[in-house]
PDB file of N, CA, C and O in Angstrom:
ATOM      1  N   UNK A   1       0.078  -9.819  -2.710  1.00  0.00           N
ATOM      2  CA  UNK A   1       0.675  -9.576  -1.410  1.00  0.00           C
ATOM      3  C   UNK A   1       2.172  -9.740  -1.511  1.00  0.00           C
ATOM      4  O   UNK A   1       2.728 -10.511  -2.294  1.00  0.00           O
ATOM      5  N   UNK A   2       2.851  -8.843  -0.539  1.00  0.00           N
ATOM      6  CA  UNK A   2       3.916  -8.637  -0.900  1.00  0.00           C
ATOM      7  C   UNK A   2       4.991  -8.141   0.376  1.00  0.00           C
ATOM      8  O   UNK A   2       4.839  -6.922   0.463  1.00  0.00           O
ATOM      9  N   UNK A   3       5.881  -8.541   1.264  1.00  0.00           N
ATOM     10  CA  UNK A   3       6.646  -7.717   1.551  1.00  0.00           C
ATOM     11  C   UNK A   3       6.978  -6.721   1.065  1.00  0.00           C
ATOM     12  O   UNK A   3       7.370  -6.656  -0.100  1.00  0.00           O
ATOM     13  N   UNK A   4       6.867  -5.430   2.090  1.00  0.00           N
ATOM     14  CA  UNK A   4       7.063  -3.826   1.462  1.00  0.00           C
ATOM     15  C   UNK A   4       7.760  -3.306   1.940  1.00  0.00           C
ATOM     16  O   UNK A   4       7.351  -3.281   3.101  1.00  0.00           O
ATOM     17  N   UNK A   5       9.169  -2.490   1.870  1.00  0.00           N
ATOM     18  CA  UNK A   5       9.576  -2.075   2.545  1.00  0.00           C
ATOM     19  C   UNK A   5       9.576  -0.218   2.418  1.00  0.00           C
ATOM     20  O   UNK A   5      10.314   0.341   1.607  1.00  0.00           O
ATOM     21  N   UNK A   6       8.714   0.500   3.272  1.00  0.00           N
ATOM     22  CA  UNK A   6       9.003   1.910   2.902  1.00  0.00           C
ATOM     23  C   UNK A   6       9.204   2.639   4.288  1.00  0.00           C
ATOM     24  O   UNK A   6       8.840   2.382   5.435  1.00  0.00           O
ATOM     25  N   UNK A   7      10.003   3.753   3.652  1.00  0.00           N
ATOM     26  CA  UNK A   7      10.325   4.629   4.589  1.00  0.00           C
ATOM     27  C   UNK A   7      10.631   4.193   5.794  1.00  0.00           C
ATOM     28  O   UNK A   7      10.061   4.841   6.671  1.00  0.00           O
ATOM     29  N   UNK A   8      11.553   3.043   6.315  1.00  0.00           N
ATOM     30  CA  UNK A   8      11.916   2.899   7.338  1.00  0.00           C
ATOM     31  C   UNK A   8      10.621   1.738   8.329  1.00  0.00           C
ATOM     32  O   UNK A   8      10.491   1.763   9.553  1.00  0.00           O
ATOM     33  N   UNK A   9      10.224   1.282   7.845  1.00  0.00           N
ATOM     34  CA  UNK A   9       9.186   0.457   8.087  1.00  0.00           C
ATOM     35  C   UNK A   9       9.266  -0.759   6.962  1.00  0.00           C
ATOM     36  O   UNK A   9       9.861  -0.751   5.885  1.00  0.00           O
ATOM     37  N   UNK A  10       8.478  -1.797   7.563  1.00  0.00           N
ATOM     38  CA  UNK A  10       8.405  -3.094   6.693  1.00  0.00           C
ATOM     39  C   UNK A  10       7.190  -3.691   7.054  1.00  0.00           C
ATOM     40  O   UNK A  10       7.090  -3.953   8.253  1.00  0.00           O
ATOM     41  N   UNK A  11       6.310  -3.956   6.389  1.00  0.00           N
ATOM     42  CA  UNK A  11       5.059  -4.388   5.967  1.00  0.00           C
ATOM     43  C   UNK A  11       4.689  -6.154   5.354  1.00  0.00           C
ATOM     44  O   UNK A  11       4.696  -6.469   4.164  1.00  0.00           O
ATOM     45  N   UNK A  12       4.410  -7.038   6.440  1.00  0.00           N
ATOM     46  CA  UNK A  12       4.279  -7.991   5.569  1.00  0.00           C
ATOM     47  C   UNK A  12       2.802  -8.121   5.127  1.00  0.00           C
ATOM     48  O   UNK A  12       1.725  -7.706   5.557  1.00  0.00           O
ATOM     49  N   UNK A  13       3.281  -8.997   3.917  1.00  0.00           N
ATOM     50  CA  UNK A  13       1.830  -9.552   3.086  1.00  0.00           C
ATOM     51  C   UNK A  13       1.433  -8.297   2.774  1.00  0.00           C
ATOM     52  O   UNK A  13       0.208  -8.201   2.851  1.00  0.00           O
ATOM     53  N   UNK A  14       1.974  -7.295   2.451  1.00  0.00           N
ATOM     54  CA  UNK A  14       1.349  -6.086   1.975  1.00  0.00           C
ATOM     55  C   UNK A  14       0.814  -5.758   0.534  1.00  0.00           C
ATOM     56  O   UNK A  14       1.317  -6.138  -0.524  1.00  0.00           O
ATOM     57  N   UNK A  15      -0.605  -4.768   0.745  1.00  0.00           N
ATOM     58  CA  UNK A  15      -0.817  -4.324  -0.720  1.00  0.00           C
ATOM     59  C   UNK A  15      -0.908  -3.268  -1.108  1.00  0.00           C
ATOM     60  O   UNK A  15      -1.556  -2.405  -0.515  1.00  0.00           O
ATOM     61  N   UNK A  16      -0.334  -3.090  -2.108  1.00  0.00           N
ATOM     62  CA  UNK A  16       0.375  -1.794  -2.628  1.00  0.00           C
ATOM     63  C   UNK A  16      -1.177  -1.289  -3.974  1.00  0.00           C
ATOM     64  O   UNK A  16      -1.204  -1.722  -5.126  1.00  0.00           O
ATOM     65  N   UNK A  17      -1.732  -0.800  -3.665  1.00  0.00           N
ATOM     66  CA  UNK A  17      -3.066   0.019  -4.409  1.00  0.00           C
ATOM     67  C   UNK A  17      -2.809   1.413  -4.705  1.00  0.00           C
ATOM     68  O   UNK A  17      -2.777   2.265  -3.817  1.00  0.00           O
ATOM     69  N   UNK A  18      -2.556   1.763  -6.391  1.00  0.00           N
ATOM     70  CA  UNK A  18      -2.393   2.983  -6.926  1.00  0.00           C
ATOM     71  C   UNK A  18      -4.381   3.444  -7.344  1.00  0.00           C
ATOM     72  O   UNK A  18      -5.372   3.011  -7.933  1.00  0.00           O
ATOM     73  N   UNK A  19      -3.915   4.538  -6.556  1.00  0.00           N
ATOM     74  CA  UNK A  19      -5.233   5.656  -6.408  1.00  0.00           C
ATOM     75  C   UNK A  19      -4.447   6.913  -7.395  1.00  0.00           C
ATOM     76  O   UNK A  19      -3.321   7.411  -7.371  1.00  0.00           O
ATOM     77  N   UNK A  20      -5.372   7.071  -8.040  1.00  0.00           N
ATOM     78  CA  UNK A  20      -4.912   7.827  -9.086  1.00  0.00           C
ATOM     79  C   UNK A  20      -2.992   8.027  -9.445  1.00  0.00           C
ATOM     80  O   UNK A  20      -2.245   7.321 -10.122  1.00  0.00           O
ATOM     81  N   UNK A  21      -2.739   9.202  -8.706  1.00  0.00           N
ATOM     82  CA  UNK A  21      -1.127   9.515  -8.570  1.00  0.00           C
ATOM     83  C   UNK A  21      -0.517   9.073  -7.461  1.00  0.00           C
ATOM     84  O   UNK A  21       0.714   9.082  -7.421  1.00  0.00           O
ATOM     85  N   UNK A  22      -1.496   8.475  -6.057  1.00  0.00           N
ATOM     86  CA  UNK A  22      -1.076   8.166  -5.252  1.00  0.00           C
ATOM     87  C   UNK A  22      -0.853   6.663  -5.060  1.00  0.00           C
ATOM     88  O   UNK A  22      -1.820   6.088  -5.558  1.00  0.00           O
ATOM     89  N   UNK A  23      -0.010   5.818  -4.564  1.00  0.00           N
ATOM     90  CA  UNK A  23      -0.409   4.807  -4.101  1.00  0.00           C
ATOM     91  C   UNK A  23       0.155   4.442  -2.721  1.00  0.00           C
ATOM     92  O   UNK A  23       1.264   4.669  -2.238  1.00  0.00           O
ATOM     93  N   UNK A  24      -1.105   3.705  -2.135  1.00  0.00           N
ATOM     94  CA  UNK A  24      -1.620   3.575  -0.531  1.00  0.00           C
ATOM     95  C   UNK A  24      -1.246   2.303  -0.275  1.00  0.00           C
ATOM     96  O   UNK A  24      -1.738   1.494  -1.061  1.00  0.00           O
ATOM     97  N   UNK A  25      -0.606   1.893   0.482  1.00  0.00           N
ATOM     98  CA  UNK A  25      -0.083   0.746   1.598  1.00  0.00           C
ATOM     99  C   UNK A  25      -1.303  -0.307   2.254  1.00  0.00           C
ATOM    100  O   UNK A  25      -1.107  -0.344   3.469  1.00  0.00           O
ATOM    101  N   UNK A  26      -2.116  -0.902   1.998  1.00  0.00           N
ATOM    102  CA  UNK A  26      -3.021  -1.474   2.612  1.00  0.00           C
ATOM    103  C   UNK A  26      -2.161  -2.899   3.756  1.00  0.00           C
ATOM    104  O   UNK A  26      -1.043  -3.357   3.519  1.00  0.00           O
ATOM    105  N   UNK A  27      -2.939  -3.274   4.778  1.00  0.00           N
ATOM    106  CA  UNK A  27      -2.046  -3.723   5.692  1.00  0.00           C
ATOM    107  C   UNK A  27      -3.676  -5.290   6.271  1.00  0.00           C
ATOM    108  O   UNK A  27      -4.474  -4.980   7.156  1.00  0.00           O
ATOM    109  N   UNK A  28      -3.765  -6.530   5.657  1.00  0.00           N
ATOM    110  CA  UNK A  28      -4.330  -7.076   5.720  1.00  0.00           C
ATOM    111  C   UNK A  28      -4.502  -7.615   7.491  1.00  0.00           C
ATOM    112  O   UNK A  28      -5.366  -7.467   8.356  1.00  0.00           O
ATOM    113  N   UNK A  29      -3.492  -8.127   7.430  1.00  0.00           N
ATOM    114  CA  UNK A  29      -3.451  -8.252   9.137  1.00  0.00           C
ATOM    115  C   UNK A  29      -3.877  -7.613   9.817  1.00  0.00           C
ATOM    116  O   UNK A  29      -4.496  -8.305  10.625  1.00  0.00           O
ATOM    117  N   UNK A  30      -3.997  -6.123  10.156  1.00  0.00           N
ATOM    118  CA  UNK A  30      -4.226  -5.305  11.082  1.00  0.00           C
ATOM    119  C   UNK A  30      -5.550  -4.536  10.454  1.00  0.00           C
ATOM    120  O   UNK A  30      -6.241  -3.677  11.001  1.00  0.00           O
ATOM    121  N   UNK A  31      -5.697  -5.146   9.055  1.00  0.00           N
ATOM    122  CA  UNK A  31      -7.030  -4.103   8.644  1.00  0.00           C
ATOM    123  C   UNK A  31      -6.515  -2.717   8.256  1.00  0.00           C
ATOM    124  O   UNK A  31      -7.515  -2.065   7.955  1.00  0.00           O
ATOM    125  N   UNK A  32      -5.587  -2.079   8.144  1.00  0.00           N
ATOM    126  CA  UNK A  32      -5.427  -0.471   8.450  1.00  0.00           C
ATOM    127  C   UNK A  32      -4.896  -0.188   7.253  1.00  0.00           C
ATOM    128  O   UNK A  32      -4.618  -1.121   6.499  1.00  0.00           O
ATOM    129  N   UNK A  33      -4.667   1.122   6.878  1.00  0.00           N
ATOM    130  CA  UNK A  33      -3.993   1.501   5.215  1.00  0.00           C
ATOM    131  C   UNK A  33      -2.723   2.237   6.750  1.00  0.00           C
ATOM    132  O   UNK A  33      -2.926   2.851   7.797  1.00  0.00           O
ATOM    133  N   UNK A  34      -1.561   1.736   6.077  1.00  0.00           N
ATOM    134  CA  UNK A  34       0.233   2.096   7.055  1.00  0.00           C
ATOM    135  C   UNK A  34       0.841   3.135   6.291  1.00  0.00           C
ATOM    136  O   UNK A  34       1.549   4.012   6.785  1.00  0.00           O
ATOM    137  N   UNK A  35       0.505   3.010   4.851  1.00  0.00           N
ATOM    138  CA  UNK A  35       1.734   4.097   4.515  1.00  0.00           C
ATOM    139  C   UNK A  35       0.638   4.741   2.870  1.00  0.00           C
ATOM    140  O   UNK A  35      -0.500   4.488   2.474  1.00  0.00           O
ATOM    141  N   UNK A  36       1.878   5.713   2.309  1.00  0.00           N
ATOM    142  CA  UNK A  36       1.189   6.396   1.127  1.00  0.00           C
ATOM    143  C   UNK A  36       2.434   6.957   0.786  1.00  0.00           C
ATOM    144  O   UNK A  36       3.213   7.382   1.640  1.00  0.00           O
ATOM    145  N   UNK A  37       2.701   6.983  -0.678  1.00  0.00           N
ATOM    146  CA  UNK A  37       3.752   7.668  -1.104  1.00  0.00           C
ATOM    147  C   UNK A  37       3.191   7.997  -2.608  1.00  0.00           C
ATOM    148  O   UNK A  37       2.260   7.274  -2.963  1.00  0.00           O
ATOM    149  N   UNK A  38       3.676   9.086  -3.627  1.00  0.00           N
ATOM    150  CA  UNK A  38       3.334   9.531  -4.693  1.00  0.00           C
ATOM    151  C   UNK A  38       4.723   9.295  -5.930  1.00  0.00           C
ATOM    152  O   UNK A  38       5.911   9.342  -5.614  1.00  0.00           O
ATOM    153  N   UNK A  39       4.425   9.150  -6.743  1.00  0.00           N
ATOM    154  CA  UNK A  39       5.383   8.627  -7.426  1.00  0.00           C
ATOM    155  C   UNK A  39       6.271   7.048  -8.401  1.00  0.00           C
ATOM    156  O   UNK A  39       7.261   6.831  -9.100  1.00  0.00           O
ATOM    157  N   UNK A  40       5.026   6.278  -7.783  1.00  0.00           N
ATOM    158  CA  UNK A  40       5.168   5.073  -8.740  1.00  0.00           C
ATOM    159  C   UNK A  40       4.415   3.906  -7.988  1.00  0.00           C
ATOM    160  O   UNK A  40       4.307   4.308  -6.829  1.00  0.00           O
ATOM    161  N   UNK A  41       3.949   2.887  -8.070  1.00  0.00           N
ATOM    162  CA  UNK A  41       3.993   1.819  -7.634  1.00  0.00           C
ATOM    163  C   UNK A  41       4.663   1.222  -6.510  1.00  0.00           C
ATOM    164  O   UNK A  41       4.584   1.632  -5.352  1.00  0.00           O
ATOM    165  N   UNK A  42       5.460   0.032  -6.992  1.00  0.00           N
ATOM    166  CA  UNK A  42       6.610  -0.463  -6.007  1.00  0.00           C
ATOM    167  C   UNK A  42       7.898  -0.487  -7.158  1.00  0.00           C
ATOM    168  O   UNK A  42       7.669  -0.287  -8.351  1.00  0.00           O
ATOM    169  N   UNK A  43       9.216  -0.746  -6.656  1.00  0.00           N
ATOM    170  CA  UNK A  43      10.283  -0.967  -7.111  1.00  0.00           C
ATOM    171  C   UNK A  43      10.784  -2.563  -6.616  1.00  0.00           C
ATOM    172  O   UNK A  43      10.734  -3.207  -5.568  1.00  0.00           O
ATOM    173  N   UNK A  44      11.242  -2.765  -7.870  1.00  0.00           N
ATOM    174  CA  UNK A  44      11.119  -4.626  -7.614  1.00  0.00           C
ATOM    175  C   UNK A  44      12.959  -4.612  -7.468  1.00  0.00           C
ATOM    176  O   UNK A  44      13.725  -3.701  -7.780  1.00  0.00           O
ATOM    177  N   UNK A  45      13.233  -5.782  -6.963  1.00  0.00           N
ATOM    178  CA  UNK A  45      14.531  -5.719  -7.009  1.00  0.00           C
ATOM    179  C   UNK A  45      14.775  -6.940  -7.290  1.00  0.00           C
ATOM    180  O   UNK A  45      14.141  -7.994  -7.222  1.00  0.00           O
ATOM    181  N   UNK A  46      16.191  -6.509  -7.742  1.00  0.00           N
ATOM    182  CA  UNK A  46      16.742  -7.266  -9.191  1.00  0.00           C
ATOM    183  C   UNK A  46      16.605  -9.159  -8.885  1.00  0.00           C
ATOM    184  O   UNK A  46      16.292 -10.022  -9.705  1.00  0.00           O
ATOM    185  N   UNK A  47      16.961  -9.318  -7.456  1.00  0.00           N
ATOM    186  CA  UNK A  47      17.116 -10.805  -7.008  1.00  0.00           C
ATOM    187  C   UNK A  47      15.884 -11.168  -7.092  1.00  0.00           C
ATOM    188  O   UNK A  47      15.185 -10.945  -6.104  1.00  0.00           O
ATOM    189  N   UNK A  48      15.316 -11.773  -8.184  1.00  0.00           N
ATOM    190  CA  UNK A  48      14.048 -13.136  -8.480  1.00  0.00           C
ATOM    191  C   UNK A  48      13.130 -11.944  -7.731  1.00  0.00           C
ATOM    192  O   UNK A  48      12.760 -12.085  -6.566  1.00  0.00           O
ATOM    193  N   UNK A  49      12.841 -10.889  -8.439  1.00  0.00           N
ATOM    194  CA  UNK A  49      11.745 -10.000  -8.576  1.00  0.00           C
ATOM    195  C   UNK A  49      11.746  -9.583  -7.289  1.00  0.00           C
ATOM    196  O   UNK A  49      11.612  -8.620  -8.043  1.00  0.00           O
ATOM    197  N   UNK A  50      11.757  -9.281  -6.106  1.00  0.00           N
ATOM    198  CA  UNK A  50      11.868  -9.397  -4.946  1.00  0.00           C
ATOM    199  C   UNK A  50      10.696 -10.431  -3.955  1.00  0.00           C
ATOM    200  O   UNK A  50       9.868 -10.213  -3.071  1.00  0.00           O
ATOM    201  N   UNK A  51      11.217 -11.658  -4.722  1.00  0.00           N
ATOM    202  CA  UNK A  51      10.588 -13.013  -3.837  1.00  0.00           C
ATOM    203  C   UNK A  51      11.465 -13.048  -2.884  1.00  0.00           C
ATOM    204  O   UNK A  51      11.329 -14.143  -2.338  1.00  0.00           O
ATOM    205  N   UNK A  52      11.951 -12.699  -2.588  1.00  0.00           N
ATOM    206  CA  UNK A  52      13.765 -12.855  -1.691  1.00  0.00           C
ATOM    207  C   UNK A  52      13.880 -12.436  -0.351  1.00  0.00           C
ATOM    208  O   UNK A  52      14.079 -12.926   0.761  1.00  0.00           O
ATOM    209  N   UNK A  53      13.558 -10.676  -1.202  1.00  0.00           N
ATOM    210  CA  UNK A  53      14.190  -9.802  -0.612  1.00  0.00           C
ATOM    211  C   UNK A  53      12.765  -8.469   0.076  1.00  0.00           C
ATOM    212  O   UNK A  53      12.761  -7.706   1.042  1.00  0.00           O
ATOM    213  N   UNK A  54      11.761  -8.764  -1.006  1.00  0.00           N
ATOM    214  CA  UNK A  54      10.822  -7.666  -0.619  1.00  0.00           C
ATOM    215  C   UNK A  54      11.401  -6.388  -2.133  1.00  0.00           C
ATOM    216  O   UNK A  54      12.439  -6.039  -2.695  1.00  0.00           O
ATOM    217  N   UNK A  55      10.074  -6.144  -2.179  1.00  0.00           N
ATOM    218  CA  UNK A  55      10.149  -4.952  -2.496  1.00  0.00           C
ATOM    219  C   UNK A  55       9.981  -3.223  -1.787  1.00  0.00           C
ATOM    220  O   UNK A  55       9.369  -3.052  -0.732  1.00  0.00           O
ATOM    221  N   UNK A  56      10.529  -2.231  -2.444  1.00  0.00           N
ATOM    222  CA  UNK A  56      10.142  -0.943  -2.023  1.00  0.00           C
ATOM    223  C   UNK A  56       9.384   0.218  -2.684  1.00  0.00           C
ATOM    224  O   UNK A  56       8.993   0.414  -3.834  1.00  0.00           O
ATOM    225  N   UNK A  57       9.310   1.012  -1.380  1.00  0.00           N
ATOM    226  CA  UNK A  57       8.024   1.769  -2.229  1.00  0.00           C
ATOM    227  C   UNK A  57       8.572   2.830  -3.546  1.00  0.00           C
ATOM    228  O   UNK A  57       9.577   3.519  -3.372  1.00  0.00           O
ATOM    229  N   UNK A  58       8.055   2.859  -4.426  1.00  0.00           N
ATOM    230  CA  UNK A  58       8.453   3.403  -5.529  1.00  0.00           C
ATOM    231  C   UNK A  58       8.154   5.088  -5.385  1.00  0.00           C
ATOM    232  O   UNK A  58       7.158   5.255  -6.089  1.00  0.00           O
ATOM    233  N   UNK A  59       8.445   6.072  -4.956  1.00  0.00           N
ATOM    234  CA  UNK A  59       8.113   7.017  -4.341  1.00  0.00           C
ATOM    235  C   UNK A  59       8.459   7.990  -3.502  1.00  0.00           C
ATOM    236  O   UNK A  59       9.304   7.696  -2.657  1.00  0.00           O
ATOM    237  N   UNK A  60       8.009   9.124  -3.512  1.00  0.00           N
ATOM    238  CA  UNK A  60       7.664   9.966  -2.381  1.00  0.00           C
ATOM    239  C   UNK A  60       6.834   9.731  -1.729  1.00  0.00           C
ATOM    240  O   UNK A  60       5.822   9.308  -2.287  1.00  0.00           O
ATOM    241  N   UNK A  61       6.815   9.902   0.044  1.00  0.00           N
ATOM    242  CA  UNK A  61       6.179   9.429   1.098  1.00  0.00           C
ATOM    243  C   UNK A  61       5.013  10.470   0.933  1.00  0.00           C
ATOM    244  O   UNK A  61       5.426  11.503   0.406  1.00  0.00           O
ATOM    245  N   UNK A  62       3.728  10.489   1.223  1.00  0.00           N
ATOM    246  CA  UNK A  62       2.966  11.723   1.563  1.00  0.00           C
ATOM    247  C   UNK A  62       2.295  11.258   2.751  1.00  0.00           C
ATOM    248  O   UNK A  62       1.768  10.189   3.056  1.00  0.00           O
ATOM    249  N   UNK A  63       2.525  12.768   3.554  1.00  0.00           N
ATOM    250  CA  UNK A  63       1.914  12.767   5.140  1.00  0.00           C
ATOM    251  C   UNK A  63       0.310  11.927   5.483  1.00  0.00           C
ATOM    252  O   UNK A  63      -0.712  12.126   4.827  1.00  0.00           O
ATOM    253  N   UNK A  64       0.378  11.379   6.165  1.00  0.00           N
ATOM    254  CA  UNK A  64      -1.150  10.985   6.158  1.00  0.00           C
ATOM    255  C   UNK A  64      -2.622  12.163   6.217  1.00  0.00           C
ATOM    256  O   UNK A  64      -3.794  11.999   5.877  1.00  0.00           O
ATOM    257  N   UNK A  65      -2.081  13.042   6.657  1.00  0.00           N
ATOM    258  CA  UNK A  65      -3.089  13.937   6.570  1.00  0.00           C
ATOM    259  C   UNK A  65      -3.534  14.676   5.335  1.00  0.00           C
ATOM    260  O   UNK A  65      -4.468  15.448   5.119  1.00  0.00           O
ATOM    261  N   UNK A  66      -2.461  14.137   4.518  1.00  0.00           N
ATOM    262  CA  UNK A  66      -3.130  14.737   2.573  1.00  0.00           C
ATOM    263  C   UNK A  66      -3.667  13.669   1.898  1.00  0.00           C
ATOM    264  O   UNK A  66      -4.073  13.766   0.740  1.00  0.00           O
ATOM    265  N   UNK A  67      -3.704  12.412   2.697  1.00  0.00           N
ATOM    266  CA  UNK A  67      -4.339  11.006   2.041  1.00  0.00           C
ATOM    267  C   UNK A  67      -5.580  11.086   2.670  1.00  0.00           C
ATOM    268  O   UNK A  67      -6.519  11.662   2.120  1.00  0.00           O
ATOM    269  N   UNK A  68      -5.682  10.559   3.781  1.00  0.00           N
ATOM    270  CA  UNK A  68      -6.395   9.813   4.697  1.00  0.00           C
ATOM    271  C   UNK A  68      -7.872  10.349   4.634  1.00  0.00           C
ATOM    272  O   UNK A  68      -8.847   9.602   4.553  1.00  0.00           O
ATOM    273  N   UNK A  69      -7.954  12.059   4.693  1.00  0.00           N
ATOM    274  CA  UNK A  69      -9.291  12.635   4.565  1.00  0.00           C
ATOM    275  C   UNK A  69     -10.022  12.371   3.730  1.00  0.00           C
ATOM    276  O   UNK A  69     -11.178  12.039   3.991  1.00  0.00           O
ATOM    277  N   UNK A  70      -9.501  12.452   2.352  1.00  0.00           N
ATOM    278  CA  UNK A  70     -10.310  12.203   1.393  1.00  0.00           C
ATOM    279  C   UNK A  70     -10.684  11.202   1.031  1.00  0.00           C
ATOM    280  O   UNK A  70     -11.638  11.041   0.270  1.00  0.00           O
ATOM    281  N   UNK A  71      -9.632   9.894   1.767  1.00  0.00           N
ATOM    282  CA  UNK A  71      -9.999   8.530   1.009  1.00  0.00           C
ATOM    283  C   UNK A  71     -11.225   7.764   1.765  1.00  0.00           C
ATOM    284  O   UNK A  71     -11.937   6.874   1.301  1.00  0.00           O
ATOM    285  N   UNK A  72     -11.268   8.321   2.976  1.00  0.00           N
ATOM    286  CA  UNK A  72     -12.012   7.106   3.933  1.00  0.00           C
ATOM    287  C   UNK A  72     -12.622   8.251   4.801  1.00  0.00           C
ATOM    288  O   UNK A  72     -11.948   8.202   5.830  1.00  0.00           O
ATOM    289  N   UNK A  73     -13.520   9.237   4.938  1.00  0.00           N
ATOM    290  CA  UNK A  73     -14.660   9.864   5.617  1.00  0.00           C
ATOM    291  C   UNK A  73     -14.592   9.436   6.834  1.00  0.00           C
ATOM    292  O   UNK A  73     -14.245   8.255   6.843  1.00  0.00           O
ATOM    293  N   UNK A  74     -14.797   9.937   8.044  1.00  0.00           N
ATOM    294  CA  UNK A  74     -14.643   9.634   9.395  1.00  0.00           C
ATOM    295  C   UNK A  74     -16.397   8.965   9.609  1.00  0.00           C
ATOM    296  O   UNK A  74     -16.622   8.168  10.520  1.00  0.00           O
ATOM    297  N   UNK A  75     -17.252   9.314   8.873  1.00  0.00           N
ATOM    298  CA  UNK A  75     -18.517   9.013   9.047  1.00  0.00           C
ATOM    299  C   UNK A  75     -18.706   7.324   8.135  1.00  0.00           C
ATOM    300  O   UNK A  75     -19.335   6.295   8.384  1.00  0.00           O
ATOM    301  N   UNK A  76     -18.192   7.573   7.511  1.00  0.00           N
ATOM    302  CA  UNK A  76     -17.773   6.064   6.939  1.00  0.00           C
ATOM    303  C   UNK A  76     -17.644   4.690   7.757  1.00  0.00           C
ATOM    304  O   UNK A  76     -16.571   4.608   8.356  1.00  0.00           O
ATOM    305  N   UNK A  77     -18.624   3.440   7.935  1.00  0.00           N
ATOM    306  CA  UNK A  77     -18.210   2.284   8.088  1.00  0.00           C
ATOM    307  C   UNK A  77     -17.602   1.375   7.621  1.00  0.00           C
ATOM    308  O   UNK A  77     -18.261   0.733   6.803  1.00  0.00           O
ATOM    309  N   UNK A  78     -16.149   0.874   7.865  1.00  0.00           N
ATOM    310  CA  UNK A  78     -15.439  -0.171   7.120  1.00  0.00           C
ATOM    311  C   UNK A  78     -15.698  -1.099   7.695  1.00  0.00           C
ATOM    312  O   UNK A  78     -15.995  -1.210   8.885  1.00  0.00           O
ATOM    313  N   UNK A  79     -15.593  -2.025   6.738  1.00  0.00           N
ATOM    314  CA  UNK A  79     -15.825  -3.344   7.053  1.00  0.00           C
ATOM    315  C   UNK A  79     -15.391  -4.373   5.645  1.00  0.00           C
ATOM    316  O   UNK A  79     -15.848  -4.502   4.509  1.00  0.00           O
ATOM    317  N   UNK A  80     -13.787  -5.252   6.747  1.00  0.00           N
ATOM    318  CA  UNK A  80     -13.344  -5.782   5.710  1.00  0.00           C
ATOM    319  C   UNK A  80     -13.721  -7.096   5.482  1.00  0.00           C
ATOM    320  O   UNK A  80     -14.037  -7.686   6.515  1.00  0.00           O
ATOM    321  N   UNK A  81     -13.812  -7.960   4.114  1.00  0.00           N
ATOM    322  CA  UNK A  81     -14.349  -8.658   3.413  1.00  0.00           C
ATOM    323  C   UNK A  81     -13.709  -9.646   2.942  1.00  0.00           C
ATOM    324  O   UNK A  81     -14.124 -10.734   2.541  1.00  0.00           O
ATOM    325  N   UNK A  82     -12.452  -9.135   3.020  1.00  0.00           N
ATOM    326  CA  UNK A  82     -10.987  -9.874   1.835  1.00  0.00           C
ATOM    327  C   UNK A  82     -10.901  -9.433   0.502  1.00  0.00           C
ATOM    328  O   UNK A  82     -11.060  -8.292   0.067  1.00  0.00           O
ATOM    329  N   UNK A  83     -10.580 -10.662  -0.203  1.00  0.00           N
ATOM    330  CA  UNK A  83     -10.316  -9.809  -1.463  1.00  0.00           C
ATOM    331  C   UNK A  83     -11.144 -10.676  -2.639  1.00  0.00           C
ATOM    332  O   UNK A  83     -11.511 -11.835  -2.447  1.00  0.00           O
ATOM    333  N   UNK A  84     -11.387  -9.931  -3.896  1.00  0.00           N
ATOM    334  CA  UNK A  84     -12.466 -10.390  -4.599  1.00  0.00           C
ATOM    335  C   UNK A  84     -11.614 -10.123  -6.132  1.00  0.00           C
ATOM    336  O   UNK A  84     -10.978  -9.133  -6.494  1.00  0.00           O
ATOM    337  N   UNK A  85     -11.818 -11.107  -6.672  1.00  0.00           N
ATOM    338  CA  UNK A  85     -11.154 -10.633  -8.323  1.00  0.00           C
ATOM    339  C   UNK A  85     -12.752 -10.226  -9.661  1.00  0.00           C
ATOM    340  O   UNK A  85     -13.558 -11.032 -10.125  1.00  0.00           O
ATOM    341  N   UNK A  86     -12.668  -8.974  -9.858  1.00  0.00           N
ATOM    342  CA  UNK A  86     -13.428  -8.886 -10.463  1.00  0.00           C
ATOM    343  C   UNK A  86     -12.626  -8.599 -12.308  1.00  0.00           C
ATOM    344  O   UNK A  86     -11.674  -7.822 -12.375  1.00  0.00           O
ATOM    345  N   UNK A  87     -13.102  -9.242 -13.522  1.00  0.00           N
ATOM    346  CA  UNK A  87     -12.485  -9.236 -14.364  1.00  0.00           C
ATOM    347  C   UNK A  87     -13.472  -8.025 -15.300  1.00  0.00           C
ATOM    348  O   UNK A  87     -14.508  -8.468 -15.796  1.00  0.00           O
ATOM    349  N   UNK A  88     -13.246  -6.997 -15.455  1.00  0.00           N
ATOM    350  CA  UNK A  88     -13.847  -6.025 -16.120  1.00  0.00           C
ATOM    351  C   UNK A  88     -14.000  -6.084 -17.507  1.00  0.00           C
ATOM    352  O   UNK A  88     -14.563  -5.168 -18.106  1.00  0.00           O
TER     353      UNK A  88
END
């Protein structure tokens, strides 16, 4: 978890999840995926990794309507859980 800062928005405790080329904004507090951009990860900044300051999104923004369909089905029930470390 991470302060995020993209596209004009700021995200706390945020998690930043790379889906293939994409990576998606997950938003624990509110339950909701906020943002999506293509093009890297996050970008850390230089002051103590961005413990500081936050990091940003490493990326191009993509519209929610080229994410959202494919990732999560409207017929689909979510239901969140938290988070689980599985070691593969």
């Amino acid at each position: 978890m991470q302060v995020i800062k993209h596209f004009g928005k700021t995200t706390h405790k945020a998690v930043a999840v790379q889906v293939g080329k994409f990576t998606v904004l997950f938003d624990p507090e509110n339950l909701t995926f906020v943002d999506a951009w293509e093009g890297g990860l996050v970008k850390w900044n230089s002051g103590r990794y961005g413990i500081t300051s936050g990091v940003n999104a490493g990326g191009k923004q993509v519209k929610s309507d080229q994410l959202w369909n494919w990732m999560i089905p409207a017929e689909v029930t979510t239901h969140y859980e938290g988070f689980y470390r599985t070691i593969v």
